[in-house]
C-alpha positions in Angstrom: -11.4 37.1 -22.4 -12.2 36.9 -18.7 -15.3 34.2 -19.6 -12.3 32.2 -21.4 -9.9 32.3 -18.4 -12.8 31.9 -15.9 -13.4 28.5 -17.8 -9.7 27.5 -18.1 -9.9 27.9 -13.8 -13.0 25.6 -13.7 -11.6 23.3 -15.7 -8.2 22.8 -13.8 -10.6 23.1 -10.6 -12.6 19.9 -11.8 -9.5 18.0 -12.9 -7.8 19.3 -9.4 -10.8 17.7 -7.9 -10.5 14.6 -9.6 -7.1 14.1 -9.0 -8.0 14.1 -5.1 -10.9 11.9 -4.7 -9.4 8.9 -6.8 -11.3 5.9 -5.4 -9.9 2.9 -3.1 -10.6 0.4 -6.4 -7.5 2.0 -8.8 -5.6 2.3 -4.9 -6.0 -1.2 -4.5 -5.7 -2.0 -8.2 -2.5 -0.2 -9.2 -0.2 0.6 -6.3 -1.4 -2.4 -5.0 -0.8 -4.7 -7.3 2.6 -3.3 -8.8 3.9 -3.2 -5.2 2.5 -7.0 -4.9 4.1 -7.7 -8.5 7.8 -6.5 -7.4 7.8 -7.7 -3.7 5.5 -11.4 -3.6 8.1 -13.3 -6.2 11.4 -12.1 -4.2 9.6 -12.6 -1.1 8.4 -16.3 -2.1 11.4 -17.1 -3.9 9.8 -17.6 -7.1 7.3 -20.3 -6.0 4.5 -17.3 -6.2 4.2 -15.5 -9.1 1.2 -12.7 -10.1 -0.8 -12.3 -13.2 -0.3 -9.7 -15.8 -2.6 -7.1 -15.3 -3.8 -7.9 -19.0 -4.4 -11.6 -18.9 -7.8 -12.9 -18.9 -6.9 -16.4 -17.3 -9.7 -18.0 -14.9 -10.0 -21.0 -12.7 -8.2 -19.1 -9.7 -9.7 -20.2 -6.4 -11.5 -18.3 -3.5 -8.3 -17.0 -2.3 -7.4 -16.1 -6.1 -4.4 -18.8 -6.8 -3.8 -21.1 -8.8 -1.6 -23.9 -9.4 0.3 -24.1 -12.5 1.5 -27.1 -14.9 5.3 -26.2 -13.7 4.7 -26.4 -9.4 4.5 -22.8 -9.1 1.1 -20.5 -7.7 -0.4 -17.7 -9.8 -2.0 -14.9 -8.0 -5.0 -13.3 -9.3 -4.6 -9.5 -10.2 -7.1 -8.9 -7.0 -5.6 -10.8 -4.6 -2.6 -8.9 -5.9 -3.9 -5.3 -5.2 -5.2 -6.9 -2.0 -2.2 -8.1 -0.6 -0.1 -5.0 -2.1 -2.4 -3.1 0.0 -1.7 -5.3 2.8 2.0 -5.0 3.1 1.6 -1.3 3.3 -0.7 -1.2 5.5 1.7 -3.2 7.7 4.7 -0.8 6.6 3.0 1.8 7.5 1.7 0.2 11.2 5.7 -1.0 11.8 6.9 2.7 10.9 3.9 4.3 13.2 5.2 2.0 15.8 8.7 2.5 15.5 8.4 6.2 15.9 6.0 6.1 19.0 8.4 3.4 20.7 11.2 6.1 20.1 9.1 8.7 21.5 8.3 6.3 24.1 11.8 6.0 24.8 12.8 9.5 25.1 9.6 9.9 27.7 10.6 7.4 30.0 14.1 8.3 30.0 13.2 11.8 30.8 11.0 10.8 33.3 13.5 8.7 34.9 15.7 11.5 35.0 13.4 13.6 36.4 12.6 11.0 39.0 16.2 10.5 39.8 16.7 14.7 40.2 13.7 14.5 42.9 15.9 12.2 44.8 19.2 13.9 44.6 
């Protein structure tokens, strides 16, 4: 009994464990590329659009896009995760900045004050 439930912990341990050192590739790969697959046709109007995760398609160039028969650009399912990646990465550096520049704000007032208290 206690070898059983001393192998049922291990096992959740090891899939725990798993869970938390999931590797950049399926980062870049899935969040990045379903973000990139929702936000790069609205944000191009359409003239962008990215390959199915399942398609096999080649000829893409060294940026990973290529033009098709109809005028439009089809974006390779890495440049997809890449540029997923990329605009939260930038999300991520507005928000940080947003939140420092409020912080920022609040300092400087107080400091102001301050200032103007010395001189009163």
């Amino acid at each position: 009994m206690l070898e059983a439930l001393l192998s049922t912990v291990g096992f959740v341990l090891r899939a725990v464990e798993n869970v938390l050192t999931i590797s950049p590739e399926i980062i870049v790969e899935v969040v990045g590329y379903l973000t990139a697959k929702i936000l790069i046709p609205i944000i191009s109007f359409g003239t962008i659009r990215v390959q199915k995760f399942t398609s096999s398609e080649t000829g893409f160039n060294s940026f990973g896009f290529k033009r098709e028969p109809r005028g439009t650009l089809l974006c390779s399912v890495t440049a997809a995760g890449w540029l997923g990646v990329l605009m939260w990465v930038l999300f991520f550096v507005a928000a940080y900045i947003r939140i420092n520049s409020v912080t920022a704000d609040a300092t400087i007032t107080a400091a102001l004050a301050a200032a103007a208290n010395l001189w009163a």
